[in-house]
C-alpha positions as CSV (number, residue, x, y, z in Angstrom):
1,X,19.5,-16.2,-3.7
2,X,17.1,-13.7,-5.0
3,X,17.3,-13.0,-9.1
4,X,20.2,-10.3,-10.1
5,X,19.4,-7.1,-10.1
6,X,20.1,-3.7,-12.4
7,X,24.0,-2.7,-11.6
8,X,24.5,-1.1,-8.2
9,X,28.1,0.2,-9.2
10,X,28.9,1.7,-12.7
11,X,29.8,-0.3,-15.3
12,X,30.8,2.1,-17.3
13,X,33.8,2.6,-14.9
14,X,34.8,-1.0,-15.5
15,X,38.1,-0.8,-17.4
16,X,37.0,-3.2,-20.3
17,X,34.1,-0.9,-20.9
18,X,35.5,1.4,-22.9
19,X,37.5,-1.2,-25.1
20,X,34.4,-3.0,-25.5
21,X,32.3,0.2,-26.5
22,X,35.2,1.0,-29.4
23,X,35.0,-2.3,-30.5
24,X,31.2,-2.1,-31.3
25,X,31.3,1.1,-32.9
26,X,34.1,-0.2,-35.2
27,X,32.2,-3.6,-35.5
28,X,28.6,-1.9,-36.0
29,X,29.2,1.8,-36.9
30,X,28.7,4.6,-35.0
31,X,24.9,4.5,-34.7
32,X,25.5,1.6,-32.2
33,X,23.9,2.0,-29.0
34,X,24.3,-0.8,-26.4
35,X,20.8,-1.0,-24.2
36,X,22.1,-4.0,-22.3
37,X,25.9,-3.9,-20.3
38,X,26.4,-6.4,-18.1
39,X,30.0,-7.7,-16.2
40,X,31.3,-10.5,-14.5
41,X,34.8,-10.9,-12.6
42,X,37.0,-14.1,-13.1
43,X,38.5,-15.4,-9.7
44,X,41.4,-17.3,-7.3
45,X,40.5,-20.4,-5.5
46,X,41.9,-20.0,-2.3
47,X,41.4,-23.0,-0.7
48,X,40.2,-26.5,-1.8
49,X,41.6,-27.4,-4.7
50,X,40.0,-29.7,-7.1
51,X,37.3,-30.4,-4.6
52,X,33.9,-28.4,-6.5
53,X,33.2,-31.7,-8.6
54,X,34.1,-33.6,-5.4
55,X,31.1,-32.7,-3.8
56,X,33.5,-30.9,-1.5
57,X,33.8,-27.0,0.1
58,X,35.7,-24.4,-1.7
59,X,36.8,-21.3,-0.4
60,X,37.3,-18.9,-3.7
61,X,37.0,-14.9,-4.3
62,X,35.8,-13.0,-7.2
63,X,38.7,-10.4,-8.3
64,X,39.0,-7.1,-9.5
65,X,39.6,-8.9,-13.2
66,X,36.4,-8.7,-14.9
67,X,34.3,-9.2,-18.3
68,X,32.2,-6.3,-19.9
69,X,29.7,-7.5,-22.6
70,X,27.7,-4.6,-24.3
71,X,24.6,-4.9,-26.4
72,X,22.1,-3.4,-28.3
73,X,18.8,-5.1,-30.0
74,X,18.8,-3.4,-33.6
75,X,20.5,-6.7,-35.5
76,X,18.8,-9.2,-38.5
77,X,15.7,-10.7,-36.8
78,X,17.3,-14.4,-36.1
79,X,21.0,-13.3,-35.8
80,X,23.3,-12.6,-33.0
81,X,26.1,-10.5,-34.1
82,X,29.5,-10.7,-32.1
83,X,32.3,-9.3,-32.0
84,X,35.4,-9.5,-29.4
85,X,37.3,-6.5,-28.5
86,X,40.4,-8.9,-27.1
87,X,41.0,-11.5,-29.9
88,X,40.0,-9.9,-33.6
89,X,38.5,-7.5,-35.0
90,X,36.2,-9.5,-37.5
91,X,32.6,-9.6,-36.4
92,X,30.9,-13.2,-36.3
93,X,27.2,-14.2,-36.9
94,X,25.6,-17.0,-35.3
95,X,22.2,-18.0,-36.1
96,X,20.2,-19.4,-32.6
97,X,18.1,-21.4,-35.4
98,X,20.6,-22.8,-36.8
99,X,23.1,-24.2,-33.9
100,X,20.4,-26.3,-32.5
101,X,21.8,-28.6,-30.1
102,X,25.6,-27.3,-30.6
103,X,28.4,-29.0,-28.9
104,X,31.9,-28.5,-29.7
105,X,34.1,-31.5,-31.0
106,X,37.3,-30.5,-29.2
107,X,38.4,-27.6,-27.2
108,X,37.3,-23.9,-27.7
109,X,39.4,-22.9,-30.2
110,X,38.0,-18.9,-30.0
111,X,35.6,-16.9,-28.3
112,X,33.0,-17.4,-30.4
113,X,32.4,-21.3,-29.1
114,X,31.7,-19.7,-25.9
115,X,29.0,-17.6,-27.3
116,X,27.5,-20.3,-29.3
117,X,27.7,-22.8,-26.1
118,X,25.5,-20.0,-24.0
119,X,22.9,-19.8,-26.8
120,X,23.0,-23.8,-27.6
121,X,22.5,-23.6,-23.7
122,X,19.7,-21.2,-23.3
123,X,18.0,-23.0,-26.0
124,X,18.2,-26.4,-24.8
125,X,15.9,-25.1,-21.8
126,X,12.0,-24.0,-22.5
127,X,12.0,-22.1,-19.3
128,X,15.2,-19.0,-20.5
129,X,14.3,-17.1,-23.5
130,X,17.2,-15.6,-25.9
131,X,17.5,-12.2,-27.0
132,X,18.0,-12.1,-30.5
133,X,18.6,-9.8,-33.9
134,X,21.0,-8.0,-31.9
135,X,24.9,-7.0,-32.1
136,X,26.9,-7.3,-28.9
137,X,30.8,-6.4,-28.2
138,X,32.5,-7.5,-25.2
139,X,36.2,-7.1,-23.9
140,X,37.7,-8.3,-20.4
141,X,41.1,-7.4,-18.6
142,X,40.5,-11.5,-16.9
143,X,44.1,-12.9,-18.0
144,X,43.3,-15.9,-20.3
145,X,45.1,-19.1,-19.1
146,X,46.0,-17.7,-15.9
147,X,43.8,-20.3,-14.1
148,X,41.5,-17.4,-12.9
149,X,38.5,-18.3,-14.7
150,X,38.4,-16.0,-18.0
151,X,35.8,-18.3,-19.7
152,X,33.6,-18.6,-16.6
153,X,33.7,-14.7,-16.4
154,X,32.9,-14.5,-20.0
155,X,30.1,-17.1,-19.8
156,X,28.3,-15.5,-17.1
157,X,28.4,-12.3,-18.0
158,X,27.4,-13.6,-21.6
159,X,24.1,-15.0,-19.9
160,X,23.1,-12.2,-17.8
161,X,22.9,-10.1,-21.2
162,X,21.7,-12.8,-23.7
163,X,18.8,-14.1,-21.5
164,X,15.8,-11.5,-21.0
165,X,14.2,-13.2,-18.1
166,X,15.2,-12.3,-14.7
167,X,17.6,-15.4,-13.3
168,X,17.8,-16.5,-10.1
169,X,21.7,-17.3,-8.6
170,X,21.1,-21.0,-9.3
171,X,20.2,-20.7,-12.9
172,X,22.7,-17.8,-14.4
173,X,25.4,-20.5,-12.6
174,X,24.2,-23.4,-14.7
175,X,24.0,-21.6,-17.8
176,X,27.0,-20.5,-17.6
177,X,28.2,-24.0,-16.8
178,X,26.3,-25.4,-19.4
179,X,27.5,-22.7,-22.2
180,X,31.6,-23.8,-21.1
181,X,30.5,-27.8,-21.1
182,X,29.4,-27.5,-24.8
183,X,32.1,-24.7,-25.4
184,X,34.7,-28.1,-24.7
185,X,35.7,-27.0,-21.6
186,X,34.8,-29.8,-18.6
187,X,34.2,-27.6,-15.3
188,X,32.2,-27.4,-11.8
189,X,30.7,-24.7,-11.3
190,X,32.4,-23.3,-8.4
191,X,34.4,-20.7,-10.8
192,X,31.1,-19.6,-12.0
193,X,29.1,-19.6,-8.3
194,X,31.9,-17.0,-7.1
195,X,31.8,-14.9,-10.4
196,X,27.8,-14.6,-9.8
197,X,28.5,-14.2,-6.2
198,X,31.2,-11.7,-6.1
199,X,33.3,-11.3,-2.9
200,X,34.7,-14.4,-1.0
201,X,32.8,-17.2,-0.5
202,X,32.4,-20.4,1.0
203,X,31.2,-22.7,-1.8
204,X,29.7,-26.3,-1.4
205,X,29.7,-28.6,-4.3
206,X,27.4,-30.9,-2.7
207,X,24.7,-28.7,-2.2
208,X,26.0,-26.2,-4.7
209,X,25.6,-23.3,-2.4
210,X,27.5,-20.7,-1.6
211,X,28.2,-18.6,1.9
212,X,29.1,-15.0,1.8
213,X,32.2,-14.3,3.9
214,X,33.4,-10.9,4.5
215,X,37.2,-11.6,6.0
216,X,39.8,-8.8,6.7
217,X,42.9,-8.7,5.3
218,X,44.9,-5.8,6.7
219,X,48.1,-5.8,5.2
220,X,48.4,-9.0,3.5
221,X,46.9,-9.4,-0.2
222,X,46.8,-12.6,-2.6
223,X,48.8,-12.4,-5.6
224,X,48.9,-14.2,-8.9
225,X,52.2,-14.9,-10.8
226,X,52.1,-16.4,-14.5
227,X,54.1,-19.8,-14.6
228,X,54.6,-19.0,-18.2
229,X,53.5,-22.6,-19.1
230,X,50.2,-22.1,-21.2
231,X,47.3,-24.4,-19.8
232,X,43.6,-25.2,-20.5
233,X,41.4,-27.0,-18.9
234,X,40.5,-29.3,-21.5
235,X,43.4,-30.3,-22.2
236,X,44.4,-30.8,-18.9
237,X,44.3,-33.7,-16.5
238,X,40.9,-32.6,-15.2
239,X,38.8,-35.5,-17.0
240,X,40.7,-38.1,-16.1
241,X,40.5,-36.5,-12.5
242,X,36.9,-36.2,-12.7
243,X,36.9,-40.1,-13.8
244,X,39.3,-41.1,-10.5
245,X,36.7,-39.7,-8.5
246,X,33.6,-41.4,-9.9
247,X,35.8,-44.6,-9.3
248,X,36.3,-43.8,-5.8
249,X,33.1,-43.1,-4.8
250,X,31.5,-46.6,-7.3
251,X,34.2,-48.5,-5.4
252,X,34.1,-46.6,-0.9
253,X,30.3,-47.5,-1.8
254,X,30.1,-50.9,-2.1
255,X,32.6,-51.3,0.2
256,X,31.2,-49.1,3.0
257,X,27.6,-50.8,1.7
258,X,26.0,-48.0,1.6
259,X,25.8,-45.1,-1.3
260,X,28.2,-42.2,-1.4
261,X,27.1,-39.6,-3.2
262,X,30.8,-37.6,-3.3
263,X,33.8,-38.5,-2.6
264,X,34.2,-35.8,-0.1
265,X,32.1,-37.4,2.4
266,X,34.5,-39.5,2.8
267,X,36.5,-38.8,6.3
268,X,39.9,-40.0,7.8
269,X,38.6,-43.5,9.0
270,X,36.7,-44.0,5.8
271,X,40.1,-43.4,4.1
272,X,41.5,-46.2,6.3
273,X,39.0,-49.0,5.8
274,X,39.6,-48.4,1.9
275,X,43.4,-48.1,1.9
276,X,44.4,-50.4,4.7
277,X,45.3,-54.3,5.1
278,X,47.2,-56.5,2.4
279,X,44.3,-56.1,0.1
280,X,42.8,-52.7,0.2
281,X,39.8,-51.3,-1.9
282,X,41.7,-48.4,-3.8
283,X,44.8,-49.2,-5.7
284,X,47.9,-46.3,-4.8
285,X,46.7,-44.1,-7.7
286,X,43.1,-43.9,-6.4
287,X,44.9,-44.1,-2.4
288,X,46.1,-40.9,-3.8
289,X,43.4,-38.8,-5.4
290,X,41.5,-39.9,-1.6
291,X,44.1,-38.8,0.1
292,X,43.6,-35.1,-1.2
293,X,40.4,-35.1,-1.0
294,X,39.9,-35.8,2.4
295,X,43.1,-33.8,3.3
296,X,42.0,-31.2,1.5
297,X,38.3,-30.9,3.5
298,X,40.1,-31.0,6.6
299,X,42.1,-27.5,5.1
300,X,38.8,-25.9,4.1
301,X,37.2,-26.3,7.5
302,X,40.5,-25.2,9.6
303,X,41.0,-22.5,6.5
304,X,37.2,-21.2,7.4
305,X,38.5,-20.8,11.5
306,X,41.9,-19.5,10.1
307,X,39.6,-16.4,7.9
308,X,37.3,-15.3,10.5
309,X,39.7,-14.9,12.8
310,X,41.7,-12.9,10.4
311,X,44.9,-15.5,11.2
312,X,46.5,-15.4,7.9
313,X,50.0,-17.2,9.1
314,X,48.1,-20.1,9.8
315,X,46.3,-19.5,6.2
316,X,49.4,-18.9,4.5
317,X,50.3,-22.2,5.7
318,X,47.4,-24.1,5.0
319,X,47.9,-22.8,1.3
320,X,51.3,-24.6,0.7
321,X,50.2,-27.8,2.3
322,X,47.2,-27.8,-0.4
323,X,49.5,-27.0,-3.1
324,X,51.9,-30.1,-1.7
325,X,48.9,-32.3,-1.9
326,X,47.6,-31.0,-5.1
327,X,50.9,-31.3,-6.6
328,X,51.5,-34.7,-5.0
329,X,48.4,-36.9,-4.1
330,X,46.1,-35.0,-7.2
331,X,49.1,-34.8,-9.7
332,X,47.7,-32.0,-11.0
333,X,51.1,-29.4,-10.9
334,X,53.7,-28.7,-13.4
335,X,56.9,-29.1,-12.0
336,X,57.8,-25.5,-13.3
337,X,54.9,-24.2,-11.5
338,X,56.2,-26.0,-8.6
339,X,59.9,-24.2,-9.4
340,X,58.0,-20.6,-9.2
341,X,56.2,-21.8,-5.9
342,X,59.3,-22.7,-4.4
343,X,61.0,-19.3,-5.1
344,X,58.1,-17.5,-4.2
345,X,58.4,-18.9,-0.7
346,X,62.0,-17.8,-0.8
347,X,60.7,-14.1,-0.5
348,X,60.8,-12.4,2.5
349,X,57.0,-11.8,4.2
350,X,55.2,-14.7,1.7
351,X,52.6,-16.6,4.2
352,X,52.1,-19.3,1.8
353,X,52.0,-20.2,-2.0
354,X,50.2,-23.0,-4.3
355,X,49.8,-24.0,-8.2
356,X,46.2,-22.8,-8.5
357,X,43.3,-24.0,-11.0
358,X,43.1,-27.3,-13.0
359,X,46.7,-27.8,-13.2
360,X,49.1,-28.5,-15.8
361,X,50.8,-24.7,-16.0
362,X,49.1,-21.5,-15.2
363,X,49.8,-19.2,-12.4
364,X,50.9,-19.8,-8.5
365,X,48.7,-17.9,-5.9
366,X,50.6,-16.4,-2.8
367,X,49.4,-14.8,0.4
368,X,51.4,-12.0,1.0
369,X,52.7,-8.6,2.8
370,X,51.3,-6.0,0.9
371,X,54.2,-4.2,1.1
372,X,56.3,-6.9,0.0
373,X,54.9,-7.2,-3.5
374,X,57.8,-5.1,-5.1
375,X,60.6,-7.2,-3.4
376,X,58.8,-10.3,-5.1
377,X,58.3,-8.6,-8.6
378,X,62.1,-8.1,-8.1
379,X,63.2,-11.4,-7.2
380,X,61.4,-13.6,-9.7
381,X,62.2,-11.1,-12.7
382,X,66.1,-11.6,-11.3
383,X,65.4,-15.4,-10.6
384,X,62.7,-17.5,-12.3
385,X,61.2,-15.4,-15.0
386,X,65.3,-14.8,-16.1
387,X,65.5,-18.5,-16.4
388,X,62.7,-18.5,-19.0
389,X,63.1,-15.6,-20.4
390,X,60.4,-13.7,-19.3
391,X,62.0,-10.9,-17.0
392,X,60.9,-8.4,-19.3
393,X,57.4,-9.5,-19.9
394,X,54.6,-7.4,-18.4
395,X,51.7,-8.4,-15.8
396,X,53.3,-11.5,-14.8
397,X,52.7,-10.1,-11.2
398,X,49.4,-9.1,-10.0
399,X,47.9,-8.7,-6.8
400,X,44.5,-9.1,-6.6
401,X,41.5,-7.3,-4.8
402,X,38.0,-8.8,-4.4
403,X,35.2,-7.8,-6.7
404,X,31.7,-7.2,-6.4
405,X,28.8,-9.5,-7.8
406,X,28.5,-10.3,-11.4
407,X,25.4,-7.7,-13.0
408,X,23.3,-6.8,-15.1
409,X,21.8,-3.0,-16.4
410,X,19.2,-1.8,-19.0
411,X,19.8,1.7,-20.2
């Protein structure tokens, strides 16, 4: 893809922007002018669970949930001035020169290890610049722990306003990757690909590629609804996940004698040679984690027929069977996610519904009638959010509507 370009729509119509401007003036005084706005959305994964870092395809959409980061260039010479609109109102100062080689001990723990991951990150390469001596405010309406990728938002649009030199799609992705790795959170960078991206997209984590798509939805719409059970990713079972599959593909390759790259070029009768007979290759756990993999490739491709044919029944259903496998085969589900899932499906014009993200809490994505979103609100505020107290808690529903590309303006 070609290097991002100056904002075709108006940022300054982005809800966070105004939060973010307050912020800065509050942070920086009144004389603060940001020069620099960029925005980046977070997004849903709708298909293909787990399978980025498998070297698998991904079908994921950027959402109408997005991260504003404002900036001007009139700070201390070697400092980068920060402050967060969401989280605090104290203002932090980072010094590039100092950080060096920064990487986090744990997991983030604020904001502010994000923002010193992108600059450790930008640093680390002799090819990006940094923009520096200036004072930056960002805010984001991208629910944090939802599973819908608040720090890849935050990350990207973080690079496209700290880096000065144009970046192509390929580059702003690993940056951003990069700045979340050091930040202590392990990802692909599938959530990143469709923030950059925007829109819905087919995204191959071989190749790291990604394929526009453009489906219709008429009158169905995807909806998240908060679990209540906190997650993140680094505290989640994605490492050990991530290890599975490097076991997996060390093991199908000097069985199959011959290299496999990813364990998602691995099909059905591959799965056999390595899991049948009295002494098979994989042991049940690893059996397991194959067992979605493969499954799950086999969804992606029928889920690609099932979008351009605008045959949402048979996507709905090819939704739950992932969310069956992830919560089975992958382990990767909480079983009160799984409780909310199964009530969901309860509602009357639901097409499907799956734990979404790395696992371990989060949200549950659902394909659904449009018009059906109040009789759902309804039902789980009466039903599962009652259970755990959370009937009167707000924005535990929300339907989501693709976004546009992540971008960048000078003003």
């Amino acid at each position: 893809m070609a290097p991002l370009v100056a904002a075709v729509s108006d940022i300054q119509r982005e809800p966070a922007y105004a939060r973010a401007l307050t912020a800065g003036r509050t942070a920086f005084g009144s004389a603060w002018r940001p020069t620099v706005q960029s925005v980046a959305s977070g997004r849903i994964e709708l298909l293909g669970n787990h399978l980025d870092y498998n070297g698998g395809p991904v079908l994921a959409a950027a959402i109408d949930r997005r991260v504003v980061v404002l900036l001007d260039e009139a700070g201390d010479a070697d400092s980068i001035h920060v402050c967060s609109a969401d989280t605090s109102s104290d203002t932090f100062v980072l010094s590039p020169t100092n950080l060096g080689d920064w990487q986090n001990a744990g997991s983030p723990r604020e904001p502010a290890d994000y923002v010193r991951g992108l600059i450790a990150a930008a640093r680390s390469r002799e090819e990006h610049s940094l923009r520096r001596g200036v004072r930056l405010a960002f805010a984001g309406d991208v629910p944090i722990g939802f599973g819908v990728s608040s720090s890849a938002a935050l990350c990207v649009a973080l690079t496209l306003a700290l880096v000065p030199n144009p970046l192509t799609f390929t580059e702003t992705v690993l940056l951003a990757q990069e700045a979340e790795h050091r930040a202590g959170t392990p990802c692909g960078t599938m959530d990143q690909s469709a923030s950059v991206a925007g829109g819905v997209i087919r995204y191959d984590g071989a190749s790291l590629t990604v394929e526009q798509l453009h489906p219709d939805l008429g009158d169905y719409v995807f909806v998240v609804a908060d679990s209540g059970v906190d997650r993140a990713l680094g505290a989640s079972a994605y490492p050990t996940r991530v290890k599975e599959a490097n076991r997996i593909r060390s093991l199908a390759g000097s069985a199959l004698r011959h290299p496999v790259e990813h364990p998602a070029q691995l099909d059905a009768s591959s799965f056999e040679r390595l899991t049948a007979g009295a002494d098979p290759v994989l042991d049940p756990t690893l059996t397991a984690r194959l067992r979605h993999i493969v499954t799950e490739t086999e969804r992606v491709a029928a889920g690609m027929t099932a979008l351009r044919e605008a045959d949402w029944r048979r996507f709905g259903t090819l939704m739950t069977a992932s969310g069956r496998s992830s919560a089975g085969d992958y382990d990767i589900s909480h079983p009160q996610v799984e409780e909310l899932v199964a009530e969901i499906q309860r509602v009357d014009g639901v097409l499907g519904s799956r734990m979404m993200g790395g696992g371990g809490g989060g949200t549950a994505l659902t394909l659904m009638r449009r018009d059906r979103i109040e009789m759902l609100e309804t039902a789980l505020r009466a039903g599962y959010y009652a259970r755990y107290g959370m009937e009167d808690r707000p924005g535990v529903i929300q339907p989501c509507a693709f976004a546009g590309p992540a971008q960048i303006k000078t003003v």
